[in-house]
C-alpha positions as CSV (number, residue, x, y, z in Angstrom):
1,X,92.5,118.5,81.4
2,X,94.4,121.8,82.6
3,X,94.4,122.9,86.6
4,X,93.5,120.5,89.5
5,X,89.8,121.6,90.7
6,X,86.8,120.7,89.3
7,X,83.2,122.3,89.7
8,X,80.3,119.5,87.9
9,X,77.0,120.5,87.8
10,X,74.3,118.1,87.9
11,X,75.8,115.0,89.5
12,X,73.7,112.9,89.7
13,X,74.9,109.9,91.3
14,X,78.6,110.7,91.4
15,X,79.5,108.6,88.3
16,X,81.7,111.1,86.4
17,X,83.0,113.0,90.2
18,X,84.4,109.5,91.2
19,X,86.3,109.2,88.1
20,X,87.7,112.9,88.3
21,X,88.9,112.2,91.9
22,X,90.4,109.0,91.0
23,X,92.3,110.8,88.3
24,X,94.0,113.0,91.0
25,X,91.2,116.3,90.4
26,X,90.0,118.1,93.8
27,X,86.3,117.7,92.8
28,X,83.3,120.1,94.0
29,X,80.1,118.3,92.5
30,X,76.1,119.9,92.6
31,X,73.2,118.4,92.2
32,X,69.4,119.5,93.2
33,X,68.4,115.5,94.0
34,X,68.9,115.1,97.6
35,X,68.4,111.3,96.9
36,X,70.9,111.1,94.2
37,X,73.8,113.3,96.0
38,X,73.2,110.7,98.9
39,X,73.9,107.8,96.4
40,X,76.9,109.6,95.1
41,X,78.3,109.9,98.8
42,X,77.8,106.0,99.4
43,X,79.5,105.3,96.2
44,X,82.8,107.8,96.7
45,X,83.3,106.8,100.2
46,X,83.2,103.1,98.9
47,X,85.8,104.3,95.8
48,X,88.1,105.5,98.3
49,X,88.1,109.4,97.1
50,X,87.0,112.6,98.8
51,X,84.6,114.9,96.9
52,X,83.0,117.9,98.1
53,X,79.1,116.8,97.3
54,X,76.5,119.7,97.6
55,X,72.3,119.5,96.8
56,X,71.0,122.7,95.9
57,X,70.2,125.0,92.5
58,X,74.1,126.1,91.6
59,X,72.7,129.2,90.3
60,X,71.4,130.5,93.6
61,X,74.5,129.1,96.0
62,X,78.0,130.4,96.5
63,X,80.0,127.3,94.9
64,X,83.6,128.6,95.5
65,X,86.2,128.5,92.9
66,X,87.0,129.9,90.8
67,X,87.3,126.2,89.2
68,X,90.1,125.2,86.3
69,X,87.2,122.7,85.3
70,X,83.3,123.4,85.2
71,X,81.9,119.9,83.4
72,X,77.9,119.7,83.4
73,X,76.5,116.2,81.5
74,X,72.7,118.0,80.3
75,X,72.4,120.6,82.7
76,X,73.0,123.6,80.3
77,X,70.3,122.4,77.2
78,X,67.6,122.0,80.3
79,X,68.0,125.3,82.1
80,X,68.9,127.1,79.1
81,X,64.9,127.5,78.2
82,X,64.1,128.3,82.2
83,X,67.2,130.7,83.7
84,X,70.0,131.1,80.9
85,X,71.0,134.2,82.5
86,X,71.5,132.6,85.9
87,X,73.1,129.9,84.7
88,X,75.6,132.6,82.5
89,X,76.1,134.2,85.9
90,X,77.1,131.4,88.0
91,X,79.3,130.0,85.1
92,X,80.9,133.7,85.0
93,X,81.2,133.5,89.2
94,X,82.9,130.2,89.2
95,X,85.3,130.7,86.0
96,X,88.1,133.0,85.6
97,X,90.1,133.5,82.1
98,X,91.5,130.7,80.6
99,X,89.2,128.0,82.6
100,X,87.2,125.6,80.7
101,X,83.9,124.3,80.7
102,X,82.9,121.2,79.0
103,X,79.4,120.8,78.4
104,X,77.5,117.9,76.7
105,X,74.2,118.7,75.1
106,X,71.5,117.5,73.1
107,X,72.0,117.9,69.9
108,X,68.6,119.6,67.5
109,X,69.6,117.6,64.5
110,X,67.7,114.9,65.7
111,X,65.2,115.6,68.0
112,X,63.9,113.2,69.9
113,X,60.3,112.4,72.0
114,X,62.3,110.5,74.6
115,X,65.5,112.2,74.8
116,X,67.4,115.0,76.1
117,X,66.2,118.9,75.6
118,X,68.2,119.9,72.3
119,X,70.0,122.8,71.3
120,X,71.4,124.0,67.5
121,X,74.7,124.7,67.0
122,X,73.8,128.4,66.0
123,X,71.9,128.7,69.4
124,X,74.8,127.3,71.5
125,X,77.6,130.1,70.2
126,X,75.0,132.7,70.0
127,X,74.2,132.0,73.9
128,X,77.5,130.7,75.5
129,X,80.7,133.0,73.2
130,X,80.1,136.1,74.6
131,X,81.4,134.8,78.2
132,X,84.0,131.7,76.5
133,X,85.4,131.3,73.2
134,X,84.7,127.4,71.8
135,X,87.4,125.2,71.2
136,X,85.7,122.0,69.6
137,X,82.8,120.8,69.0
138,X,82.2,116.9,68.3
139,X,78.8,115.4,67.9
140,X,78.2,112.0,69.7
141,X,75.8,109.9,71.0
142,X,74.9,109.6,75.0
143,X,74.4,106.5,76.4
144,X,71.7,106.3,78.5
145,X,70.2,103.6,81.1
146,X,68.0,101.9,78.5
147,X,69.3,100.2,75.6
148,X,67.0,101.7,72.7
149,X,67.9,105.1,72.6
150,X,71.2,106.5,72.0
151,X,70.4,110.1,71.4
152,X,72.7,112.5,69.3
153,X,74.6,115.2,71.8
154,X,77.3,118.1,71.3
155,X,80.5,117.6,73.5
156,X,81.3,121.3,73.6
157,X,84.6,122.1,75.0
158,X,85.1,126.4,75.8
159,X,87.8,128.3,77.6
160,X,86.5,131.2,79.4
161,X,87.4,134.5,77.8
């Protein structure tokens, strides 16, 4: 990955920050669980790395940057149907030119009862290329904490324009 800082939205429980930090990144990570930002602490601190953890709606707070790195695991196909345009607004506060964001998605090629909100491929350019041009696309599938699902997802890597 290009640059040195790192903005991820929707932490969770500090899984993918940790692993950022360990690879040298100065990592800012958001999430709106207080419980699972306090998990994420416990776990960096015992991983030896120092990560700027935050709880709150990124949309509404002043993050920083701007970021090299914006990386969100399912946070754009969830709030795309409830505040795209103040998710488009904090991505276009805490990017400049030429940073990238790399998003993972569900994927509506196979929709699923039990698994992540989905988004189509023609929905995805139509809402995100006006602010980043798309530099690949690859189709996976996310592994999630039970064993029988393994839903299919976009990995959708962008540099903003």
């Amino acid at each position: 990955m290009p640059g040195k800082t790192v903005l991820e939205i929707g932490c969770g429980t500090g899984t993918n920050a940790i692993e950022l930090a360990r690879r040298g990144y100065q990592v800012t990570a958001i999430d709106l669980v207080d419980l699972a930002v306090r998990r994420a602490k416990d776990k960096a601190q015992r991983a030896g790395v120092d990560i700027d953890f935050r709880v709150g709606d990124a949309t509404r707070m002043d993050l920083g940057g701007p970021f090299d790195v914006v990386f969100d695991r399912g946070v754009y196909h969830g709030i795309r149907a409830r505040n795209l345009s103040g998710f488009r607004k904090m991505l276009k506060r805490v990017t400049r030119p030429g940073s990238r964001w790399l998003t993972l998605a569900g994927n509506a090629k196979e929709p699923t009862a039990n698994g992540p909100p989905v988004v189509s491929e023609d929905e995805f350019r139509s809402e995100l290329e006006p602010l980043f041009k798309i530099l690949e696309v690859r189709e996976f599938r996310f592994t999630l904490d039970r064993d029988d699902s393994r839903p299919l997802g976009w990995s959708i890597l962008m540099e903003r324009r």
